[in-house]
Chimera marker file (.cmm) of the C-alpha trace (Angstrom):
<marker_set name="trace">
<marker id="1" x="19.671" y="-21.043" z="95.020" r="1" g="1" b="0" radius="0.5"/>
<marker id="2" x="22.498" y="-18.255" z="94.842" r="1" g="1" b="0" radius="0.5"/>
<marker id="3" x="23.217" y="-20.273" z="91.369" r="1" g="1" b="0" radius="0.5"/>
<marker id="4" x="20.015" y="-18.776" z="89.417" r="1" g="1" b="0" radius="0.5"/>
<marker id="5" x="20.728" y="-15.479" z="90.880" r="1" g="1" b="0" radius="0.5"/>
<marker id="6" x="24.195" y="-15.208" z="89.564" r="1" g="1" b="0" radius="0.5"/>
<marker id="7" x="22.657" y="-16.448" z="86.002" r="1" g="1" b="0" radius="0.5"/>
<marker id="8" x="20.488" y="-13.859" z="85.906" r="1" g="1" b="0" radius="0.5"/>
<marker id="9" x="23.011" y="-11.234" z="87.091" r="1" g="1" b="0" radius="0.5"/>
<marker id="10" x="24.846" y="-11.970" z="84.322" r="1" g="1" b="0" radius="0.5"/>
<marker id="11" x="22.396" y="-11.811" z="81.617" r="1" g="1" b="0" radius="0.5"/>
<marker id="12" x="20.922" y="-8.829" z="82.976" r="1" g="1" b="0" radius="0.5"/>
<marker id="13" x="24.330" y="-6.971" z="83.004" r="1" g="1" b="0" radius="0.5"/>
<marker id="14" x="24.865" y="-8.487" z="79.652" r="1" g="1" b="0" radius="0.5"/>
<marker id="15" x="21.085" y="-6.856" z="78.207" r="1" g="1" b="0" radius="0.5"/>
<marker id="16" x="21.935" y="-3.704" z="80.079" r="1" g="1" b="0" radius="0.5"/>
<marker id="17" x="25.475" y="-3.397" z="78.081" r="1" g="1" b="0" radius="0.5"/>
<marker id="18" x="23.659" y="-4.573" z="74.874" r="1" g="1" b="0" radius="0.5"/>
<marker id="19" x="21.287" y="-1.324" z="75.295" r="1" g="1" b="0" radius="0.5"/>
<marker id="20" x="24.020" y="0.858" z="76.417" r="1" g="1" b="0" radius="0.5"/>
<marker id="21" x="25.451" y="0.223" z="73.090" r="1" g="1" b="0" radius="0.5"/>
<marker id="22" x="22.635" y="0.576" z="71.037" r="1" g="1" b="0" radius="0.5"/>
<marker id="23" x="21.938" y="4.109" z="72.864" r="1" g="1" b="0" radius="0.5"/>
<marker id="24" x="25.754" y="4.641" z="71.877" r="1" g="1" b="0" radius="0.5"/>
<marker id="25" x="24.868" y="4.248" z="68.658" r="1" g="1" b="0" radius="0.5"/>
<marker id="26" x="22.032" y="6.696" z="68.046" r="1" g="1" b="0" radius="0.5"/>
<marker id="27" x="24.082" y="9.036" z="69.495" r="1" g="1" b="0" radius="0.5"/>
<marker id="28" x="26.305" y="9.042" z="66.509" r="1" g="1" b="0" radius="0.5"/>
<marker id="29" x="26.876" y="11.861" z="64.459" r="1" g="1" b="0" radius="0.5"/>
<marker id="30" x="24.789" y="11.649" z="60.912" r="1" g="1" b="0" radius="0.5"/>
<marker id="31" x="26.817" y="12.156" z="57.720" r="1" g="1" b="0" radius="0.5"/>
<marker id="32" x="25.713" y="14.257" z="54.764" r="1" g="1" b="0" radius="0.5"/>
<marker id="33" x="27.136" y="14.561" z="51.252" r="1" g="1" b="0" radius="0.5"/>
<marker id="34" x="25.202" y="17.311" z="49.717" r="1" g="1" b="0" radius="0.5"/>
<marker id="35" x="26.180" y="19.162" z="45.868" r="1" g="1" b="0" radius="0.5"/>
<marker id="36" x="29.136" y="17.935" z="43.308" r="1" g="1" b="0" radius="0.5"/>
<marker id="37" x="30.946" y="14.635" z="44.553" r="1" g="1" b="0" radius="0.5"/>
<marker id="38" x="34.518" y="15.524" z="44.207" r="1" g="1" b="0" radius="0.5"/>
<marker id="39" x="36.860" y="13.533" z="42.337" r="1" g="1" b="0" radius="0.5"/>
<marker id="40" x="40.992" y="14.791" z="42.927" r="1" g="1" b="0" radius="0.5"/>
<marker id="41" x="42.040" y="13.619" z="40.239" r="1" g="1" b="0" radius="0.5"/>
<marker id="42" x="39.309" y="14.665" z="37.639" r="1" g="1" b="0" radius="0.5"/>
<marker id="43" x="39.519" y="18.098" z="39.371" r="1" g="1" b="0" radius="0.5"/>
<marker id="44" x="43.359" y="18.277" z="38.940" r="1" g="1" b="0" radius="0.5"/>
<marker id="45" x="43.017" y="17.149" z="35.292" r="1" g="1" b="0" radius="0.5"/>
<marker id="46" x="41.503" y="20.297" z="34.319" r="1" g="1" b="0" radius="0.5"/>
<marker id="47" x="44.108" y="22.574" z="32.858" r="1" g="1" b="0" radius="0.5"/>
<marker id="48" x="43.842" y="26.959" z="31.768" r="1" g="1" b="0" radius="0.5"/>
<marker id="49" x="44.821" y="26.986" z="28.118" r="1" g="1" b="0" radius="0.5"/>
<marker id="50" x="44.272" y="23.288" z="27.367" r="1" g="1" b="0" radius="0.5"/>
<marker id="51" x="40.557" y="22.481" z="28.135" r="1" g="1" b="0" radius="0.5"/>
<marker id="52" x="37.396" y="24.203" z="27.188" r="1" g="1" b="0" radius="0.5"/>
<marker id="53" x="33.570" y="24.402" z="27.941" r="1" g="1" b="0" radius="0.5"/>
<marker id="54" x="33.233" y="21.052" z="26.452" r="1" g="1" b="0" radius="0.5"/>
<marker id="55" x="35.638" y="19.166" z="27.993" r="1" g="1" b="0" radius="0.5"/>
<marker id="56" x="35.538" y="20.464" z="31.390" r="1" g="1" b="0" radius="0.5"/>
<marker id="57" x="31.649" y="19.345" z="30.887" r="1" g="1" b="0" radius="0.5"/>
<marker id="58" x="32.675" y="16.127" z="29.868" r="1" g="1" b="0" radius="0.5"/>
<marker id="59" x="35.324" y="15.654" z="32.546" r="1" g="1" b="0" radius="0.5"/>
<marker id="60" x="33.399" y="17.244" z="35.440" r="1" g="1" b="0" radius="0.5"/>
<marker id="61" x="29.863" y="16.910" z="34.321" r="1" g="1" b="0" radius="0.5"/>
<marker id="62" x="27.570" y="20.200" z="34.735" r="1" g="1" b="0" radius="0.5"/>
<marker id="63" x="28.468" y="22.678" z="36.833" r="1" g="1" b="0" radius="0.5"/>
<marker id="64" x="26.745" y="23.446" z="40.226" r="1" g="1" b="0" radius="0.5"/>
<marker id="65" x="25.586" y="26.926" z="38.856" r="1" g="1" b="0" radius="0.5"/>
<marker id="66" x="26.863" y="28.889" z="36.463" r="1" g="1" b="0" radius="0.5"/>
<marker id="67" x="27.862" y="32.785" z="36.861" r="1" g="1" b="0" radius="0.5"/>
<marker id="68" x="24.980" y="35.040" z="35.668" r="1" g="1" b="0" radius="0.5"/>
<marker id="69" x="27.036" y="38.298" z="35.080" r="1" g="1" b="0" radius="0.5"/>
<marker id="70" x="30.440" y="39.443" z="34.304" r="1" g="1" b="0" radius="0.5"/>
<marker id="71" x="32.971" y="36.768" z="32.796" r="1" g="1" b="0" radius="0.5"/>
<marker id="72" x="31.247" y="33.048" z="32.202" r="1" g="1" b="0" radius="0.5"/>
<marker id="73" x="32.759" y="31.054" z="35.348" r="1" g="1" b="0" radius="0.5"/>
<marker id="74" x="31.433" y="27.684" z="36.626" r="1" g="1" b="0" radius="0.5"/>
<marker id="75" x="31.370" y="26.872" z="40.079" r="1" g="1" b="0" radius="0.5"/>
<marker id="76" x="31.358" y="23.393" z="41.065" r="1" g="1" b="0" radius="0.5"/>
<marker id="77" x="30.528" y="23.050" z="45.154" r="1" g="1" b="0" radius="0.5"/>
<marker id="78" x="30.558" y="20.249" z="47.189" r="1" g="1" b="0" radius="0.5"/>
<marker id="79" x="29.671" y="20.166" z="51.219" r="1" g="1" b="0" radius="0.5"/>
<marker id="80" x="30.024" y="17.421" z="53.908" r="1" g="1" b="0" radius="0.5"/>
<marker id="81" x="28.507" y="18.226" z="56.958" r="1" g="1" b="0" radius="0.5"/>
<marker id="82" x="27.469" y="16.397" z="60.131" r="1" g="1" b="0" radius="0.5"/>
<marker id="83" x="25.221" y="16.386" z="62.618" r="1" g="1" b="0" radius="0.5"/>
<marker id="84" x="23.976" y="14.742" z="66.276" r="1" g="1" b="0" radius="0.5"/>
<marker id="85" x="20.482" y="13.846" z="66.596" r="1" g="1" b="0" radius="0.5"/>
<marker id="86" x="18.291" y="17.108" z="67.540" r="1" g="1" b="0" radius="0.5"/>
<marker id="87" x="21.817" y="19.368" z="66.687" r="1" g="1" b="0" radius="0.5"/>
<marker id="88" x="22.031" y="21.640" z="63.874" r="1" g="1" b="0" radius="0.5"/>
<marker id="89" x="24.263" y="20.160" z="61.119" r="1" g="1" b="0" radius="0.5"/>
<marker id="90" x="27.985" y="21.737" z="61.363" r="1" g="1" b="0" radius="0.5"/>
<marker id="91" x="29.927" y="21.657" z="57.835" r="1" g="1" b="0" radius="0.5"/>
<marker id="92" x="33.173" y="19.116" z="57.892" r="1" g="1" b="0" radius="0.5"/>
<marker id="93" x="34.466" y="19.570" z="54.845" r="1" g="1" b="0" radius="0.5"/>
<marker id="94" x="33.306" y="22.295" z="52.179" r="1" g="1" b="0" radius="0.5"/>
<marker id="95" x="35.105" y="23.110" z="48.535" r="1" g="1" b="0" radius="0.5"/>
<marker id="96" x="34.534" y="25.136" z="45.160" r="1" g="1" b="0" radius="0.5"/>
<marker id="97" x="35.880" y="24.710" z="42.205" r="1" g="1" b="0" radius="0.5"/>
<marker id="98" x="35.845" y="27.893" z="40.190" r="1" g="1" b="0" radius="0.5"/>
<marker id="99" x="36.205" y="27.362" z="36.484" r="1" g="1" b="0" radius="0.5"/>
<marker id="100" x="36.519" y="31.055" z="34.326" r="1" g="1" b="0" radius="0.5"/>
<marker id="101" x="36.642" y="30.667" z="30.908" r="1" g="1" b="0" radius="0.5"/>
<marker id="102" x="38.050" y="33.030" z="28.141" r="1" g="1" b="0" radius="0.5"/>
<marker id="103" x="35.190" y="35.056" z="25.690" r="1" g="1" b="0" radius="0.5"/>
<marker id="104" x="36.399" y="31.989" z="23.123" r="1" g="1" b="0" radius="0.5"/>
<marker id="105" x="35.251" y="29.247" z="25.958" r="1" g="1" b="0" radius="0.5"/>
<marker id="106" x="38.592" y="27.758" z="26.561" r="1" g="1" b="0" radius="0.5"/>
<marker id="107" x="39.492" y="28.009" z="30.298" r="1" g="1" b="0" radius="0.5"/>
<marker id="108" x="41.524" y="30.686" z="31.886" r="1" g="1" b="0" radius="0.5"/>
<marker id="109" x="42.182" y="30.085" z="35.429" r="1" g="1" b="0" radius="0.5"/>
<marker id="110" x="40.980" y="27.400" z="37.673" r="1" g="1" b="0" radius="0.5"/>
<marker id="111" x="41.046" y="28.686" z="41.755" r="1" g="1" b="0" radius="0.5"/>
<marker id="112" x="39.623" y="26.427" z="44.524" r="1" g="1" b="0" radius="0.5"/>
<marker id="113" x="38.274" y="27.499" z="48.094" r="1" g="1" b="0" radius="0.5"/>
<marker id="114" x="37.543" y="26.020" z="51.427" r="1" g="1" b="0" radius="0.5"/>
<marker id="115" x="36.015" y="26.058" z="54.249" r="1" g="1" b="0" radius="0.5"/>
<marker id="116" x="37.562" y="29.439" z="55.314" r="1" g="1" b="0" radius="0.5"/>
<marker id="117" x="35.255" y="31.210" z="53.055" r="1" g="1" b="0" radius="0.5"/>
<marker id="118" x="32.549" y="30.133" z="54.696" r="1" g="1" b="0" radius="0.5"/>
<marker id="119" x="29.968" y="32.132" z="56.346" r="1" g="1" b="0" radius="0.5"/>
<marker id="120" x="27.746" y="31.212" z="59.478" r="1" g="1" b="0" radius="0.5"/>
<marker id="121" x="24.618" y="33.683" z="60.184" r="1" g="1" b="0" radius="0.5"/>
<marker id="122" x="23.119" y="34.342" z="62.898" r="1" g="1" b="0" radius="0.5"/>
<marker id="123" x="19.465" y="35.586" z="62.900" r="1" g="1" b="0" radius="0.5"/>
<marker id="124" x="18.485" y="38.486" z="65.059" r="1" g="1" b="0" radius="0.5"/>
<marker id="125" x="15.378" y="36.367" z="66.310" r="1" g="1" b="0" radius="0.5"/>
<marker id="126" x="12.084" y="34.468" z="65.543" r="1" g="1" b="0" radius="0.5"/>
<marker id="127" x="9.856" y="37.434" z="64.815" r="1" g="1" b="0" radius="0.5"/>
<marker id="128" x="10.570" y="40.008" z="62.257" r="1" g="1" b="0" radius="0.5"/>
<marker id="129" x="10.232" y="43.685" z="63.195" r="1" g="1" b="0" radius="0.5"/>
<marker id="130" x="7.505" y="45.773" z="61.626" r="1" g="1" b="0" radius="0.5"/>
<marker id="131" x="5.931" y="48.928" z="62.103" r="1" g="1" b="0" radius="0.5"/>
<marker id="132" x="2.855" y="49.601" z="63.740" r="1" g="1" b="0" radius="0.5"/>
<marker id="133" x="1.651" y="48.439" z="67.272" r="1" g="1" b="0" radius="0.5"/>
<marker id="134" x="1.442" y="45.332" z="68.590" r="1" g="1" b="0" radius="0.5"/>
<marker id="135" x="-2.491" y="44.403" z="68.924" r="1" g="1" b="0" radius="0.5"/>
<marker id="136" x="-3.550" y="41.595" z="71.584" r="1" g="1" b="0" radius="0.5"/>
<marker id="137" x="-5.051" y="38.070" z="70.820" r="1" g="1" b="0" radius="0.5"/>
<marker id="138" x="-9.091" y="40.068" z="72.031" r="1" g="1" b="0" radius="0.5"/>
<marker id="139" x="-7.804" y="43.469" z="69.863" r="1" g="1" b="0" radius="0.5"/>
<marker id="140" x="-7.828" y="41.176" z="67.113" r="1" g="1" b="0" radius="0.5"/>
<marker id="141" x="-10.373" y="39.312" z="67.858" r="1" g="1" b="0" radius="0.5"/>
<marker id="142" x="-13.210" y="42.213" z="68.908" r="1" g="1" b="0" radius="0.5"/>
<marker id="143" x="-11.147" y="45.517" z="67.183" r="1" g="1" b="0" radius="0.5"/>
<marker id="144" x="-13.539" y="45.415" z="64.239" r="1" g="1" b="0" radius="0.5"/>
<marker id="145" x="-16.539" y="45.841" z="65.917" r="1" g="1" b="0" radius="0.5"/>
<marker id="146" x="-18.508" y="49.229" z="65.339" r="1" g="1" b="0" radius="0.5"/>
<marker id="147" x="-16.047" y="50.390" z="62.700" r="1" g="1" b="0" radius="0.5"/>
<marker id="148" x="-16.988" y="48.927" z="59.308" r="1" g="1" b="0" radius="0.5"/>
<marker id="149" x="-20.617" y="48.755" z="58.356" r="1" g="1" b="0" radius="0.5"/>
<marker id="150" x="-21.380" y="50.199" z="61.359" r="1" g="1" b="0" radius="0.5"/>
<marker id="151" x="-25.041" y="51.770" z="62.166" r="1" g="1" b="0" radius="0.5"/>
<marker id="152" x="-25.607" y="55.115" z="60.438" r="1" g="1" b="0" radius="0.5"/>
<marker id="153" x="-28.710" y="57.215" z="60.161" r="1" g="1" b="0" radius="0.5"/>
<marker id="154" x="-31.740" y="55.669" z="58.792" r="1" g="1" b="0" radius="0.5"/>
<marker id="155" x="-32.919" y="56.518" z="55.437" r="1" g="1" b="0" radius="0.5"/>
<marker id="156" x="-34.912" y="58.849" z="54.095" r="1" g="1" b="0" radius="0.5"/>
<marker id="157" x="-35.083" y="60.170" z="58.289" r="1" g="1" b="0" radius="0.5"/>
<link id1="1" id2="2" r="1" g="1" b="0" radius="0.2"/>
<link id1="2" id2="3" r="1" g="1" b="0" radius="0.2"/>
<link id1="3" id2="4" r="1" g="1" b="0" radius="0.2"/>
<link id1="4" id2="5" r="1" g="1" b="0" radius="0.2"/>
<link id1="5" id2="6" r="1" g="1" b="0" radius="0.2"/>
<link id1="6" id2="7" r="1" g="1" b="0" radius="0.2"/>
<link id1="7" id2="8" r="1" g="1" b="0" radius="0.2"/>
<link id1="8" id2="9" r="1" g="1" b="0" radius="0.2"/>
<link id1="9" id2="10" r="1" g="1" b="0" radius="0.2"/>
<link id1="10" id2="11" r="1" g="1" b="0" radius="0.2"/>
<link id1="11" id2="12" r="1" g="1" b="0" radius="0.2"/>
<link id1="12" id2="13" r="1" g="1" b="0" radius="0.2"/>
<link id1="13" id2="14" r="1" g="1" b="0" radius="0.2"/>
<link id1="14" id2="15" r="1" g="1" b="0" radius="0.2"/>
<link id1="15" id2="16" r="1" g="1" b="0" radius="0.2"/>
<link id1="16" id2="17" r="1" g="1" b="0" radius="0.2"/>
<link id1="17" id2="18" r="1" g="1" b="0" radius="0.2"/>
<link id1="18" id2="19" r="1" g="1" b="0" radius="0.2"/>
<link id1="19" id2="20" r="1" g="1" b="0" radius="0.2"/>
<link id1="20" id2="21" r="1" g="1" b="0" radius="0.2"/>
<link id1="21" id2="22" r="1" g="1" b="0" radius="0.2"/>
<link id1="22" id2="23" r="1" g="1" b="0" radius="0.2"/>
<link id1="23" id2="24" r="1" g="1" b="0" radius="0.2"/>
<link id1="24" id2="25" r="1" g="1" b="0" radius="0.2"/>
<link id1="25" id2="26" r="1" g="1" b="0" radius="0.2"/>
<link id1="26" id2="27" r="1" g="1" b="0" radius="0.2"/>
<link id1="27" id2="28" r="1" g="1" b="0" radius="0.2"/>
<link id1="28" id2="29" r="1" g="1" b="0" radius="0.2"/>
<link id1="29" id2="30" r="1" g="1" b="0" radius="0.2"/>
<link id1="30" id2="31" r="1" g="1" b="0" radius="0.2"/>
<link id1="31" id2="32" r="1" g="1" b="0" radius="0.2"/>
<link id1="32" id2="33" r="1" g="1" b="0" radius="0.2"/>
<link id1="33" id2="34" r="1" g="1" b="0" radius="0.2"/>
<link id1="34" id2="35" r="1" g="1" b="0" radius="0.2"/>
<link id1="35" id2="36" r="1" g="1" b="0" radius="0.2"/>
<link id1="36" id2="37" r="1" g="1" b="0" radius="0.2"/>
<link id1="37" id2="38" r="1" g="1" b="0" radius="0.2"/>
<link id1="38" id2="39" r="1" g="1" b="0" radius="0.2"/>
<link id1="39" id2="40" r="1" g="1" b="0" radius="0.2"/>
<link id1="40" id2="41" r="1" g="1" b="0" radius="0.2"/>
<link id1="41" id2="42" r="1" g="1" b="0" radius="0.2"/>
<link id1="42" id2="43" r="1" g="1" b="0" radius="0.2"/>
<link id1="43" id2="44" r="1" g="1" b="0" radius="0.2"/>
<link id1="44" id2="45" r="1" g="1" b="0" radius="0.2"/>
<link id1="45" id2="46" r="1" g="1" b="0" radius="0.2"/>
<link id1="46" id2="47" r="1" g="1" b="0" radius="0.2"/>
<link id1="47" id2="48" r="1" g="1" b="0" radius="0.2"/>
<link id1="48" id2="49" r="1" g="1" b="0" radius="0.2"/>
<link id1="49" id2="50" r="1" g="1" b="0" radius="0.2"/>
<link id1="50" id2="51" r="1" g="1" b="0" radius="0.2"/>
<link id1="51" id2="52" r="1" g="1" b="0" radius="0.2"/>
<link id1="52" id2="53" r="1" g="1" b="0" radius="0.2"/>
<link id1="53" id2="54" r="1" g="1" b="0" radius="0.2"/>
<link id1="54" id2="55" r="1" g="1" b="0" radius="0.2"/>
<link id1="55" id2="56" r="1" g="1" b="0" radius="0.2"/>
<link id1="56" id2="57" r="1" g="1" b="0" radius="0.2"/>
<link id1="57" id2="58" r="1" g="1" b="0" radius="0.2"/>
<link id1="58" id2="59" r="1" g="1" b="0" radius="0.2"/>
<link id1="59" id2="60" r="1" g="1" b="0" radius="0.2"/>
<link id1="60" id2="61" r="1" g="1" b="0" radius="0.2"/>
<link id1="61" id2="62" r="1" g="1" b="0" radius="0.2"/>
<link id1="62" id2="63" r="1" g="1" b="0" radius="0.2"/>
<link id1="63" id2="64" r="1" g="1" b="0" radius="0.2"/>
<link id1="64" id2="65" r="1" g="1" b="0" radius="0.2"/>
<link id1="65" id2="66" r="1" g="1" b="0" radius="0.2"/>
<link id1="66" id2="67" r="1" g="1" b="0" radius="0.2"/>
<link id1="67" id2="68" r="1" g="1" b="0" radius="0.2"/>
<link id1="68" id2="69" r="1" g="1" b="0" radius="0.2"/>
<link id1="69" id2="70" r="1" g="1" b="0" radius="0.2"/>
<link id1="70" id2="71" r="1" g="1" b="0" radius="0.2"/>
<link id1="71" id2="72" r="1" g="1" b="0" radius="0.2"/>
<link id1="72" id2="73" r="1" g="1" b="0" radius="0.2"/>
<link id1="73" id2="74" r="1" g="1" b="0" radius="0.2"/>
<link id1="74" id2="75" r="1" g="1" b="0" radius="0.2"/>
<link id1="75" id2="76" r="1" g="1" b="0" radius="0.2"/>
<link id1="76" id2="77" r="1" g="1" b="0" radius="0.2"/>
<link id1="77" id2="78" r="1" g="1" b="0" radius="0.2"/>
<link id1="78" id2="79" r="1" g="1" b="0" radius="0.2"/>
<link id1="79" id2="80" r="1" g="1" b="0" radius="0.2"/>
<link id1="80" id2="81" r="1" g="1" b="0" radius="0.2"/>
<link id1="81" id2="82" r="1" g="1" b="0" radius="0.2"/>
<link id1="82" id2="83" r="1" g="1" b="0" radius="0.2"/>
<link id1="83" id2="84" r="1" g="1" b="0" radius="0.2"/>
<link id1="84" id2="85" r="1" g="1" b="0" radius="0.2"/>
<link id1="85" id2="86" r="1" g="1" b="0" radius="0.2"/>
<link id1="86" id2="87" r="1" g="1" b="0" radius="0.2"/>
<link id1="87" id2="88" r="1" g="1" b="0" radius="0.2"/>
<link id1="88" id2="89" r="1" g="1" b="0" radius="0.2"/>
<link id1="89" id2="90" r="1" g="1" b="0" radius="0.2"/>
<link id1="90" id2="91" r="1" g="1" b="0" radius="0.2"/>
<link id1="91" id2="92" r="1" g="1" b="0" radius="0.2"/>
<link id1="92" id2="93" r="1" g="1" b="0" radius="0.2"/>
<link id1="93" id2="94" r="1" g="1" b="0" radius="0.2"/>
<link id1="94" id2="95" r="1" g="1" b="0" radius="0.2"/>
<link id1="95" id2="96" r="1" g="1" b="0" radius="0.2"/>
<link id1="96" id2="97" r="1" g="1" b="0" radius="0.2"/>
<link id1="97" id2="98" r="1" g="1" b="0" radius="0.2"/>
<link id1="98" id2="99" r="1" g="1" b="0" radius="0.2"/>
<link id1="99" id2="100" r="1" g="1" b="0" radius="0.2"/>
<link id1="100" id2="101" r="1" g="1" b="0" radius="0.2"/>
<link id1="101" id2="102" r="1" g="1" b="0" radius="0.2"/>
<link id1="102" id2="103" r="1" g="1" b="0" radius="0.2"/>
<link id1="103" id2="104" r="1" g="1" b="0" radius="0.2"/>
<link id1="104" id2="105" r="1" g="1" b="0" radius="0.2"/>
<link id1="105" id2="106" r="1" g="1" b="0" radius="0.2"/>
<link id1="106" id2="107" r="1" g="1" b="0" radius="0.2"/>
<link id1="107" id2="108" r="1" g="1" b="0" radius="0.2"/>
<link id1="108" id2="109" r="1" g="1" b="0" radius="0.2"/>
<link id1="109" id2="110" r="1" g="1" b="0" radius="0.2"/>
<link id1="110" id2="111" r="1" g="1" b="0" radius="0.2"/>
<link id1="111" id2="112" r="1" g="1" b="0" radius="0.2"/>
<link id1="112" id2="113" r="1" g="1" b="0" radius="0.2"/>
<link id1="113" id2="114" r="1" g="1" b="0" radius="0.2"/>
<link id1="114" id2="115" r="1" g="1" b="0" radius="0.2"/>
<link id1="115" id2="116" r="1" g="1" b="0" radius="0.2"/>
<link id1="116" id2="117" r="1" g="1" b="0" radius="0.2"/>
<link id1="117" id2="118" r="1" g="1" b="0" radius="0.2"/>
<link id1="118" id2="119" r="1" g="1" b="0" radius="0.2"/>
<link id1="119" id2="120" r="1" g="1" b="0" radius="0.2"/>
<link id1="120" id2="121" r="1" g="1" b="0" radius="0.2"/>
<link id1="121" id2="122" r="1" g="1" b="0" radius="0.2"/>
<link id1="122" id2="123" r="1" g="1" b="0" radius="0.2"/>
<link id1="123" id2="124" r="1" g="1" b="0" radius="0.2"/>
<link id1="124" id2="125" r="1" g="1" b="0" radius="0.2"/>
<link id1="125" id2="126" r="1" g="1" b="0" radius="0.2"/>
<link id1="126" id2="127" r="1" g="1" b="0" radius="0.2"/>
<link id1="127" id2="128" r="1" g="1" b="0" radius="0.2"/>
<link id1="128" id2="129" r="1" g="1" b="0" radius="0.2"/>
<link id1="129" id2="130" r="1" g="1" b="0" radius="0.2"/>
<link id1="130" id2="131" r="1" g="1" b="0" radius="0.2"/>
<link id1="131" id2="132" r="1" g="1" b="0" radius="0.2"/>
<link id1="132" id2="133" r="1" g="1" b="0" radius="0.2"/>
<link id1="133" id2="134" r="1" g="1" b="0" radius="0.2"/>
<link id1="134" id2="135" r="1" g="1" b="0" radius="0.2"/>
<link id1="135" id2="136" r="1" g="1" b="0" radius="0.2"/>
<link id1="136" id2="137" r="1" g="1" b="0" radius="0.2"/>
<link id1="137" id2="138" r="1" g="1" b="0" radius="0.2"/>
<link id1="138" id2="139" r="1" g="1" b="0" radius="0.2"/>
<link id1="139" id2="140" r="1" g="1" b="0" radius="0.2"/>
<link id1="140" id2="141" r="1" g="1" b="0" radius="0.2"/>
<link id1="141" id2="142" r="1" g="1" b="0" radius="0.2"/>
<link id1="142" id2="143" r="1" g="1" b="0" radius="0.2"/>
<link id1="143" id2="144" r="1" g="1" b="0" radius="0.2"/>
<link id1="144" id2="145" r="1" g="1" b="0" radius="0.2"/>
<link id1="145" id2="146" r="1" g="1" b="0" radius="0.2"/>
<link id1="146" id2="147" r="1" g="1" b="0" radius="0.2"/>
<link id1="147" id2="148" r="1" g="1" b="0" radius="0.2"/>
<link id1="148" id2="149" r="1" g="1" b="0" radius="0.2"/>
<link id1="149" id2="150" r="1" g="1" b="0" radius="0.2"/>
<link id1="150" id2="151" r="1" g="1" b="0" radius="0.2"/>
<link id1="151" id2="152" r="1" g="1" b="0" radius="0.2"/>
<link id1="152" id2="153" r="1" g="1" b="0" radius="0.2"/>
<link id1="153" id2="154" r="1" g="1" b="0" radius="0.2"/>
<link id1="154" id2="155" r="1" g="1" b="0" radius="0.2"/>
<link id1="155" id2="156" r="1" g="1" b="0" radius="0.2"/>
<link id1="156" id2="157" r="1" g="1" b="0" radius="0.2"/>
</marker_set>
């Protein structure tokens, strides 16, 4: 009789350890690749003076965006960040490639940033401030009553 019970013991410790593991494992943190997939050595091949427009494009693809004012740059950004379940995602890893190029297209510097130059916000709260009081759930619900379309004096009285 004490046989059975150590049987089950065992397979019961064995199906707790099995779901102790699989709880374990959605635990884990989630990994997320998110703009340009960097490539070291296509990013190292690009030289000021050498390459142009074209064959950064061809070598590195399109850019992430593109500079709008000033002197045509191309910024090429790539992120890898993680999260837990339920957590807000925190950045691993996080890189830009800034391409300038000369007024002729032909590239004049090449600079790349990290994670340092990233910034984390913090917002003040859920509810934006506005001006004016604040009016109840029945203030909005009755306030309109009597003041639009109200009853006047009847005419021709």
């Amino acid at each position: 009789m004490s046989q059975p019970k150590r049987v089950f013991g065992i397979a019961g410790k064995a199906a707790l350890m099995a779901g102790a593991l699989l709880a374990l494992g959605a635990c884990s943190s989630i990994r997320e690749s998110r703009g340009y997939v960097v490539d070291r050595v296509l990013t190292q091949a690009i030289q000021p003076g050498i390459d142009n427009q074209r064959s950064v494009e061809g070598t590195l693809g399109r850019p992430t965006f593109t500079s709008q004012y000033g002197e045509p740059t191309w910024y090429y950004i790539s992120s890898v960040t993680g999260r837990k379940p339920f957590v807000r995602p925190r950045i691993r890893t996080h890189s830009v490639l800034e391409v300038k190029f000369d007024e002729a297209g032909n590239v004049a510097s090449v600079n790349r940033s990290g994670v340092e130059n990233v910034v984390y916000l913090q917002p003040d709260g859920d509810k934006t401030p506005t001006l004016g009081r604040e009016r109840g759930f029945l203030e909005d619900l009755f306030g309109n009553i009597g003041q639009v379309g109200g009853a006047g004096p009847a005419p021709g009285g």
